[in-house]
N, C-alpha and C positions, 0 to 999 in steps of 0.2 A: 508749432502747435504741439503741447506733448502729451499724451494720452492719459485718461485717469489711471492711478496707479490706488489697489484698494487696500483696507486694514478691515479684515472680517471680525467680527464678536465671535465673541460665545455661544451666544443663540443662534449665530448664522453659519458658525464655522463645521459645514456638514463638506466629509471631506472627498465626496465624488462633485462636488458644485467646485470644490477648489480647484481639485487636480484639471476638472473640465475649463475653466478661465485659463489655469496656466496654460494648458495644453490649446488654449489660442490665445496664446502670448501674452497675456495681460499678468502686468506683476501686481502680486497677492501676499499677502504676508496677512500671519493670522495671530490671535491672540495668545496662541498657545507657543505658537514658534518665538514669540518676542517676549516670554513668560508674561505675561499682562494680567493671567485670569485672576480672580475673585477682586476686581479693580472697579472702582465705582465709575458709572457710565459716564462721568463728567471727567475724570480721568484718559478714561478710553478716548473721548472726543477731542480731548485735550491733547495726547500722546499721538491720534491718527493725524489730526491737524499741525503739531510739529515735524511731523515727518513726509508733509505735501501729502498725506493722502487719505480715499475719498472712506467715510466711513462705510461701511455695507452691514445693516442687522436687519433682524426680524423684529425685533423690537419699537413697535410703532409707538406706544404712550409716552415712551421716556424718552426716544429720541426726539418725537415732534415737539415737547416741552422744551429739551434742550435746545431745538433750533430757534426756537422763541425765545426762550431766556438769552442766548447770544446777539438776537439780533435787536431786542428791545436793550440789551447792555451795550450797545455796541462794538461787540466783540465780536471775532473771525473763527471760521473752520473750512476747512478743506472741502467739507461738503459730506450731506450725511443721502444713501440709496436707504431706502426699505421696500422689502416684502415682505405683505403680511404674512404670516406664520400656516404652514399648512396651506395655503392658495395653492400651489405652484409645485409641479413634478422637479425635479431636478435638472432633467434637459429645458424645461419652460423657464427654471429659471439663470440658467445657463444662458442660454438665447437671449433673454432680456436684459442683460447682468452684459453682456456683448453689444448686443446693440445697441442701448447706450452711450456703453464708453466709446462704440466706432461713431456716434452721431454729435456727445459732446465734448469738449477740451477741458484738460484741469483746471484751467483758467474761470471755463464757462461753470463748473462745481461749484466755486469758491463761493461759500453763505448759502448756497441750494440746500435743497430737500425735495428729493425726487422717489414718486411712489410707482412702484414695476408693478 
């Protein structure tokens, strides 16, 4: 069973949510450490899902589009999280961003879209 492993945006990559997943263990890789930024989100979804892993943004209209557009194409992704923008303190969304990945497997991601 192998645990989600994430690829944060731009919109999401706030960097006390990051260091707090790694710092429980969960591998994180962001868009700035892999040079990705100013990269169209179909790119992004594209580059996180060659690399097994789950997308995580804030971005709810373009990413729920693109998991439509994928799965009406019959096309594949790693699996996209969102949280809405502003909802959620940083520990709240730490906590859900964990609990998650401890409840599902990368296996159980793959064509998801899961709203924290």
């Amino acid at each position: 069973m192998s645990q989600i492993r994430l690829y944060v945006d731009e919109d999401a990559a706030e960097r006390a949510v990051v260091e707090g997943l790694r710092n429980h263990g969960i591998d994180v890789v962001t868009v700035l450490e892999v040079e990705m930024t100013s990269v169209s989100d179909e790119e992004q979804l594209a580059f996180a899902s060659s690399q097994g892993r789950c997308l995580y943004t804030l971005n709810v209209r373009d990413f729920c589009r693109l998991h439509r557009q994928h799965l009406s194409e019959g096309k594949e992704h790693a699996g996209i999280i969102v949280i809405p923008r502003q909802r959620y303190s940083i520990v709240e969304k730490i906590r859900r961003l964990t609990e998650l990945i401890d409840s599902v497997t990368a296996q159980g991601m793959r064509n998801d879209l899961k709203f924290l």
